[in-house]
C-alpha positions, 0 to 999 in steps of 0.5 A: 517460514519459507514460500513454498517450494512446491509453488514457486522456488525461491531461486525461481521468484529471485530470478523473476524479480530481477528482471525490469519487467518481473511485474509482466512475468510474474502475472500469474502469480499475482493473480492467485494472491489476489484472487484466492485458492481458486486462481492457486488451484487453476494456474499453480495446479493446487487444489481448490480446498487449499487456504491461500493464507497459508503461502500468501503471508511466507510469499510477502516475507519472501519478497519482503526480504529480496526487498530488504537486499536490492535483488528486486529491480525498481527503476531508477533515475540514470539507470533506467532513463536511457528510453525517456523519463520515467512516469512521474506518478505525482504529477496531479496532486492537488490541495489536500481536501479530505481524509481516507483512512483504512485497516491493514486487516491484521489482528496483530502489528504488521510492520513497514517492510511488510506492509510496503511489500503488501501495498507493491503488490495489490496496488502497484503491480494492478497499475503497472500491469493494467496501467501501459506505463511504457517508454516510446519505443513500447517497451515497459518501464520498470517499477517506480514509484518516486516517493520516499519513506520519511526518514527512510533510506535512497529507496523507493517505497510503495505505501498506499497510504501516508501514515500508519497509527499503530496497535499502541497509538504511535503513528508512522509517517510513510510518505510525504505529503506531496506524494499520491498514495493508492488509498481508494480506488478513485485517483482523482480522490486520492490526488487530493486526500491523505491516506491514513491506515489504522493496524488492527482487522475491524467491523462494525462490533470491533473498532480501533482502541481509544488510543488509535482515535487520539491518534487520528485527532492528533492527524487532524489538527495537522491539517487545520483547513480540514476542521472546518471542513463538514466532512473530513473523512472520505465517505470513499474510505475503504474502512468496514465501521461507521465513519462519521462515529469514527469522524466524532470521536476524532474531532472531540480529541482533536479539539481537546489537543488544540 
């Protein structure tokens, strides 16, 4: 499925995001995928009845596949260091302290393209655009974040989260841990934590499968220090279900496993 003609043309969001400062120009366009069918309705000129859901997931594939061709204009050391050094958004990590774990709010696997152009958008371009990352001169810095996808390509990647267990329990490692991911809204917090992001929509009647939470046992053990620990999960998590049942069941796993 294609993003809608009749919104923005194809041709039209191409053009925009080619340019090093498309996060300043495409404002009004983020604003209605954050904000619903009432910002569609007031800046775009559709109705207030429209479901965003309708265009929100074609806008990501659309911006997924500009990604996927380099046709998105993501700073880069040399090219866009002319004006001075880019923002070194991981300049204040700190020891790895707690955990923060989420949901990707999908019923089915959303992949890493997907999911990586999801996090661009409500994380990074609110940073950029509330944040005034700008060179001396006061001109605007190009979108960077820094961090590679382990085993990943030269590419910048804009996960919120390190790792992602998936819907069969396999985890995803999507940053290193040295990076700073956008997993709550505190950045002191997510200086000193990892994200961990679970596919699957829950809340308190539906939880991750058995499976999931092995997974999360399995992270555990990784960070050893965080088993003694009282609490290892972040009472800041952005997760709709009971975190300390959810902590429970991972440490009976994670001493299972060690």
């Amino acid at each position: 499925m294609k993003f809608p003609d009749k919104l923005i043309k194809n041709r039209e969001l191409e053009i925009m995001l080619s340019k090093p400062n498309w996060y300043e120009d495409l404002s009004d366009s983020k604003l209605a995928i954050m904000a619903g069918g009432y910002a569609v309705a007031t800046v775009l000129g559709r109705s207030p009845d429209f479901d965003p859901r309708h265009w929100r997931d074609p806008f990501y594939e659309e911006v997924e596949g500009l990604l996927a061709e380099d046709k998105v204009y993501i700073g880069r050391q040399g090219r866009d260091t002319s004006k001075g050094k880019l923002k070194n958004w991981d300049a204040e990590r700190q020891p790895i302290s707690q955990i923060v774990v989420g949901q990707t709010g999908y019923e089915d696997c959303v992949s890493t393209s997907k999911l990586n152009t999801m996090h661009l958008f409500n994380f990074w371009v609110k940073a950029y655009r509330h944040g005034n990352i700008r060179y001396s001169d006061g001109s605007p810095q190009p979108i960077q974040s820094g961090h590679k996808q382990p085993g990943g390509d030269y590419r910048d990647v804009f996960f919120a989260y390190h790792k992602k267990i998936n819907l069969d329990g396999s985890t995803t490692d999507l940053l290193y841990d040295d990076a700073i991911g956008f997993s709550t809204k505190d950045r002191d917090v997510n200086a000193g934590s990892i994200g961990v992001i679970f596919d699957g929509k829950f809340d308190k009647s539906r939880q991750p499968s058995d499976t999931q939470i092995k997974a999360l046992g399995e992270i555990f053990t990784k960070y050893p220090h965080l088993m003694k620990r009282e609490r290892i999960l972040c009472p800041l998590s952005p997760f709709a279900i009971d975190l300390a049942d959810l902590e429970n069941q991972a440490r009976e796993e994670a001493k299972s496993i060690i």
